[in-house]
Backbone bond lengths (Angstrom), bond angles and torsions (degrees), N, CA, C in turn:
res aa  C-N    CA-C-N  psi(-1)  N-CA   C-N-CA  omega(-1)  CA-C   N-CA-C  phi
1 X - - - 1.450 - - 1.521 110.08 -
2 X 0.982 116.26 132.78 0.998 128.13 172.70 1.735 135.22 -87.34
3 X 1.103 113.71 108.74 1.660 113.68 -163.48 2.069 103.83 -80.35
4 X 1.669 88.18 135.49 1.053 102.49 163.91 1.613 135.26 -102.18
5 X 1.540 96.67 92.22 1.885 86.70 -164.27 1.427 90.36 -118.55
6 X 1.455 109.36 146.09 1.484 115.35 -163.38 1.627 88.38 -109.64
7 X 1.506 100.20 126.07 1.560 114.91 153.76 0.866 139.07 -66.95
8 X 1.489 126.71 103.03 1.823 103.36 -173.73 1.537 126.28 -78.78
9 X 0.973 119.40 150.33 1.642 110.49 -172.10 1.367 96.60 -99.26
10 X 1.218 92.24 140.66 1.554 108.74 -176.43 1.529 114.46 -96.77
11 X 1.450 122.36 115.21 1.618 120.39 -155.30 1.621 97.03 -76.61
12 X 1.004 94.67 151.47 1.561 117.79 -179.81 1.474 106.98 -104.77
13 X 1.428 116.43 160.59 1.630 120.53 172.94 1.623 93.99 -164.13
14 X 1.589 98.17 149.02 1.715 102.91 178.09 1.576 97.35 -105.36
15 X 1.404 82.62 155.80 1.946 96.44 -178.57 1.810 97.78 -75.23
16 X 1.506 100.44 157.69 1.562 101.34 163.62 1.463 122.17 -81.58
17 X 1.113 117.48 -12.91 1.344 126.54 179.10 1.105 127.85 -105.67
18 X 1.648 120.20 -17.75 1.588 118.61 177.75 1.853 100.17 -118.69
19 X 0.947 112.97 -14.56 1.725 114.43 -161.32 1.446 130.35 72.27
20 X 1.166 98.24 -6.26 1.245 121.58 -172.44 2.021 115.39 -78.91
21 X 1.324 100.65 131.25 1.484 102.74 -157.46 1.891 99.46 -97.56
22 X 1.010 100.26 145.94 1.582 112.42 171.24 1.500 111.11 172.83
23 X 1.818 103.32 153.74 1.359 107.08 -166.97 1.419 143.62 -53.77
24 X 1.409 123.27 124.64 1.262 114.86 -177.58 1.159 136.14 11.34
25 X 1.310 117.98 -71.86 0.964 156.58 -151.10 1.190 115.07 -94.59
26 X 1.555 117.66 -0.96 1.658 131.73 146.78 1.155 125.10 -97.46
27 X 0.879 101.19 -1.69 1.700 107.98 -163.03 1.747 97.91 -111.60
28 X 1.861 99.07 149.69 1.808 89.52 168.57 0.779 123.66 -104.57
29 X 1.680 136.47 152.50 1.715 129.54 -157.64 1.503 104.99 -93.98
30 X 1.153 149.28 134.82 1.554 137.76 164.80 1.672 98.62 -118.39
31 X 1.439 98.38 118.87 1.480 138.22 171.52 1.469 126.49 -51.58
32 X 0.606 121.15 63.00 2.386 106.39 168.82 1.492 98.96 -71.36
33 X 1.529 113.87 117.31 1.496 126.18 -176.35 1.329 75.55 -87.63
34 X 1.759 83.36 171.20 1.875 101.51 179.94 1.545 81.58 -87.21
35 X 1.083 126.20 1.82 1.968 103.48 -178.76 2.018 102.23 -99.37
36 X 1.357 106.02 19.79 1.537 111.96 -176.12 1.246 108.90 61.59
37 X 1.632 143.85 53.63 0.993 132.02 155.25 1.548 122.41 -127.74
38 X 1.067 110.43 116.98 1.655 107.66 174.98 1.666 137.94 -50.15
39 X 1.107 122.43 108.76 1.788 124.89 -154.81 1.796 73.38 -127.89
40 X 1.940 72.36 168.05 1.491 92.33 -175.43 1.961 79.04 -125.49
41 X 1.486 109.60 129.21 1.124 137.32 155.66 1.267 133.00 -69.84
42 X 1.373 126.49 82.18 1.394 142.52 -174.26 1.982 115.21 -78.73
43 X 1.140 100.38 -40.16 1.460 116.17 163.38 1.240 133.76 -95.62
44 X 1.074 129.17 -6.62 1.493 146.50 145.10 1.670 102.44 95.68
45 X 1.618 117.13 14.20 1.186 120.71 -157.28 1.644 116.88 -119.05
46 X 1.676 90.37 7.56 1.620 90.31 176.77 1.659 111.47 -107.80
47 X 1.784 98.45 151.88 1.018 111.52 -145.50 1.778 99.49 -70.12
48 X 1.594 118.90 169.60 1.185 118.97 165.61 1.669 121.08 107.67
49 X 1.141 99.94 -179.24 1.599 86.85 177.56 1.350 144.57 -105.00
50 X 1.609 108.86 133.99 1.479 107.19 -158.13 1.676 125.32 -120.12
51 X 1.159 108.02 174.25 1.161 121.51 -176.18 1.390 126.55 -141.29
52 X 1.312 123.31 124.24 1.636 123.51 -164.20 1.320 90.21 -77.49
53 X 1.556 106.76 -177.46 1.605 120.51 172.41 2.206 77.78 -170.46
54 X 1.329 93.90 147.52 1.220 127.35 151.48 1.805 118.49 -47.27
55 X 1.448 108.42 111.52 1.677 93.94 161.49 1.517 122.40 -70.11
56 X 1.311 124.78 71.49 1.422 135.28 -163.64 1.726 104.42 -151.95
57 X 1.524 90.63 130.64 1.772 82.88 177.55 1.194 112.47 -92.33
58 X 1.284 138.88 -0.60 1.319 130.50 147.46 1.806 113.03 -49.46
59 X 1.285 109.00 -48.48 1.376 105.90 -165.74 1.686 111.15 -75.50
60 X 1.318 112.60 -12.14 1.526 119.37 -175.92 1.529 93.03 -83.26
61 X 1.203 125.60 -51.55 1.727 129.46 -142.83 1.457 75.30 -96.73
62 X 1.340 172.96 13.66 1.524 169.69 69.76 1.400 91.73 12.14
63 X 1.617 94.23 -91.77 1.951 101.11 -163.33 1.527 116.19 -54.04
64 X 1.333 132.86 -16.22 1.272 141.67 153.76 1.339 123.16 -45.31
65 X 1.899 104.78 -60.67 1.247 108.45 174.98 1.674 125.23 -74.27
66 X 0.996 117.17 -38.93 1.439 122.34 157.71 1.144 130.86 -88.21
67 X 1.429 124.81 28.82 1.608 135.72 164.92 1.628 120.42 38.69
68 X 1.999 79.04 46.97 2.342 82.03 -175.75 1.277 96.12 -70.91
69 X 1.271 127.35 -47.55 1.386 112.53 -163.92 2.028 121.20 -77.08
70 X 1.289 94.21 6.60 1.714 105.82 158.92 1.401 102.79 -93.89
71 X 1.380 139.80 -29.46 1.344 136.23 170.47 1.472 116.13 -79.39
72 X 1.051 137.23 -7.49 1.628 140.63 166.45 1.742 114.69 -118.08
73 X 1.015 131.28 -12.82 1.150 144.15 155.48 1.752 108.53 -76.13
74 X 0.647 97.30 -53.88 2.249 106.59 -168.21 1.433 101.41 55.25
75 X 1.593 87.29 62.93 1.577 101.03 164.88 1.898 108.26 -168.94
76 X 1.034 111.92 158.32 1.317 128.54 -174.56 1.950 92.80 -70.70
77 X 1.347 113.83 123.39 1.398 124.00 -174.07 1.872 92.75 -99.77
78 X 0.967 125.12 119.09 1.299 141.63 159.62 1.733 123.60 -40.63
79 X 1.161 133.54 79.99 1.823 129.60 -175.82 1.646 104.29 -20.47
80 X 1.223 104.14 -40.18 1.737 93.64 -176.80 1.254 118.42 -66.34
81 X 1.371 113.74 -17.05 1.837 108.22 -178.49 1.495 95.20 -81.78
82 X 1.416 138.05 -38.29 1.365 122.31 165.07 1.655 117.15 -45.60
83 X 1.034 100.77 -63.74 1.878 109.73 172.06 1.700 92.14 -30.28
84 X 1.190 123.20 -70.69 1.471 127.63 -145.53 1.772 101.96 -52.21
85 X 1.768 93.80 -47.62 1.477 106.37 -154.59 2.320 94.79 -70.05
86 X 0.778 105.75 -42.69 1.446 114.39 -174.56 1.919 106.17 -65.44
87 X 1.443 129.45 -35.38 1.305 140.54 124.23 0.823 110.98 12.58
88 X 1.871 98.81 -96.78 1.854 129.58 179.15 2.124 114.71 -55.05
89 X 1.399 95.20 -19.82 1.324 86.21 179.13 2.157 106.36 -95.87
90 X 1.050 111.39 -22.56 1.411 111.12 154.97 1.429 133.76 -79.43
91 X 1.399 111.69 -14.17 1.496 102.19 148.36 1.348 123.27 -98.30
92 X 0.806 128.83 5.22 1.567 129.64 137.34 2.023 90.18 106.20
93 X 1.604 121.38 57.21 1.253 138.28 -154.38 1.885 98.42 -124.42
């Protein structure tokens, strides 16, 4: 007999800053609300448009220095959401 156990596939997303692909659910989401403000997406459930980044501080202090996430956002990204995300990567989030 043959068992039917369904695998779930685990979605993938590439960072904006490294290209590099890995699961959702490692990666941090950065937000453009439809009200134009940049959030950092912890639940993956707010509305609007987003952009992964790598949990890596190479890949944060990258998109900082070359303003990817002002080029996939099409909006001015705030220094404090870097602060925030580098934060979340020292408490181990």
């Amino acid at each position: 007999m043959a068992n039917n156990i369904k695998v779930r596939k685990i979605p993938l997303r590439k960072c904006v800053a490294t290209n590099e692909q890995h699961p959702k659910m490692e990666m941090f989401r950065i937000v453009r609300t439809p009200e134009n403000q940049v959030v950092i997406d912890l639940t993956g459930k707010v509305r609007g448009h987003g952009a992964y980044l790598s949990k890596k501080k190479s890949a944060i202090l990258l998109a900082k220095k070359k303003q990817i996430l002002n080029h996939h956002l099409e909006i001015e990204v705030p220094d404090q959401i870097f602060d925030e995300l580098l934060e979340l990567i020292n408490e181990g989030k």
